[in-house]
C-alpha positions as CSV (number, residue, x, y, z in Angstrom):
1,X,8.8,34.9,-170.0
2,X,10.9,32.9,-172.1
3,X,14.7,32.3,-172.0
4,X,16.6,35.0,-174.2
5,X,18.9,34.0,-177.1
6,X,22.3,35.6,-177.7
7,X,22.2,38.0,-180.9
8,X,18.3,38.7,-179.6
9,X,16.9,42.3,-178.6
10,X,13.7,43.5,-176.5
11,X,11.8,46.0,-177.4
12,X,8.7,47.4,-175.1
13,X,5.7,49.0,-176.6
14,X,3.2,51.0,-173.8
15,X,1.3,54.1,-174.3
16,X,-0.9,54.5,-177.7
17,X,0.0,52.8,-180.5
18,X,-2.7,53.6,-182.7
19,X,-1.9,55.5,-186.5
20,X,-0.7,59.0,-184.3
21,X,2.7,56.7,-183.2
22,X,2.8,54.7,-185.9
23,X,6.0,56.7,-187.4
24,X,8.2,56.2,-184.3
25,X,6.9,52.5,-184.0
26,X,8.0,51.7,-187.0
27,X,11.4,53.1,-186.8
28,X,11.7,51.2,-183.4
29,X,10.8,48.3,-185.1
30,X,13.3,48.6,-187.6
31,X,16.2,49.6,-185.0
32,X,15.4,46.2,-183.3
33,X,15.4,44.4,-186.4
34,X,18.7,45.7,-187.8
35,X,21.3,43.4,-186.7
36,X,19.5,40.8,-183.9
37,X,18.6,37.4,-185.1
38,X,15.6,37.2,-182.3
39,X,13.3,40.1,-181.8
40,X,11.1,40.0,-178.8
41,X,8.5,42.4,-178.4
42,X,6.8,43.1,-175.0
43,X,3.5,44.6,-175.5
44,X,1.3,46.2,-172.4
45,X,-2.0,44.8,-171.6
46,X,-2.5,48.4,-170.9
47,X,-1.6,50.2,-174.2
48,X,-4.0,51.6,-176.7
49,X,-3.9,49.9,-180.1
50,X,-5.6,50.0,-183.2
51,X,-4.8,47.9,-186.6
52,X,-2.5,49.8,-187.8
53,X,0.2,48.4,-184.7
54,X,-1.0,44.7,-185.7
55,X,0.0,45.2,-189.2
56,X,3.3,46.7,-187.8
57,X,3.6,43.7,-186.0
58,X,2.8,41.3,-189.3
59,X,5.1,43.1,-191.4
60,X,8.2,43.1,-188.8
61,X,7.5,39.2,-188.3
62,X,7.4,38.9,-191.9
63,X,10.7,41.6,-192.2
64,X,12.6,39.0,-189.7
65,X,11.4,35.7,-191.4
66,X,12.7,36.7,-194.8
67,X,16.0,37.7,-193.3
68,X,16.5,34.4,-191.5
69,X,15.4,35.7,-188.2
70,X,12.3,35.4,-185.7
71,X,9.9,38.2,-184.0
72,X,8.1,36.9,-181.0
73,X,6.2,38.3,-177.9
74,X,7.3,37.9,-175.0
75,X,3.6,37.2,-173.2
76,X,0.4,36.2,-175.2
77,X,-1.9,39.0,-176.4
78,X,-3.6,40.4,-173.9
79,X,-6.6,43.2,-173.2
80,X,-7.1,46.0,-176.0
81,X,-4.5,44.0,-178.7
82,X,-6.2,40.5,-178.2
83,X,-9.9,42.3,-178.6
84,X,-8.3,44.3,-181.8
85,X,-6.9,41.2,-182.9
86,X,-10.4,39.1,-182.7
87,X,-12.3,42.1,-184.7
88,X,-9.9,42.1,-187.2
89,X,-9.2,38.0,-188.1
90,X,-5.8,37.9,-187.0
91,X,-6.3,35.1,-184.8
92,X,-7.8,32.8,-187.5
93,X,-5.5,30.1,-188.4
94,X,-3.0,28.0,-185.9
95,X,-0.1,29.9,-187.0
96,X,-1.7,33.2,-185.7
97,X,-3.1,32.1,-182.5
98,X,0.4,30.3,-182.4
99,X,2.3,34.1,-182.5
100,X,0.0,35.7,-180.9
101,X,-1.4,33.6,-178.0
102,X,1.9,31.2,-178.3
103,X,-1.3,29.0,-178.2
104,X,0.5,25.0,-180.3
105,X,-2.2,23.0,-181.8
106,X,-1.9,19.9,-180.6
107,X,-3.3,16.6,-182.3
């Protein structure tokens, strides 16, 4: 896992997160966001995910870019959110595999 930075939170996501949860991830989202420079998400290999978490996900990174901050993951997608990832083109380009599998191109 990589080292934490000061100002940074954690936040875990297990369980479902499919459209049902999406409410009360978004909210936890937003509650980590609000004040920490570094957001790091730990996401279960376990959980139950459809797109609507990725594009939770996207927009948070997106929400902590534009305020000078960074949203990470703790641990390379894994099980259900790498195959949801894969069917829906978020792994792509170099930046995305980059977030998502902390894969670096390297030349």
């Amino acid at each position: 896992m990589p080292e934490r930075i000061p100002g940074s939170a954690t936040i875990e996501f297990v369980g479902e997160l499919t459209i049902r949860s999406a409410v009360e991830s978004r909210e936890r989202l937003l509650a980590a966001l609000d004040g920490a420079s570094t957001v790091w998400a730990n996401i279960s290999p376990d959980t139950v995910i459809d797109l609507t978490f990725v594009q939770l996900i996207e927009a948070a990174r997106r929400t902590a870019r534009e305020a000078g901050g960074e949203f990470r993951l703790s641990e390379p997608a894994a099980g259900q959110l790498r195959e949801t990832l894969a069917r829906g083109g978020f792994l792509a380009t170099s930046q995305d595999r980059e977030f998502w599998l902390l894969q670096s191109e390297v030349c």
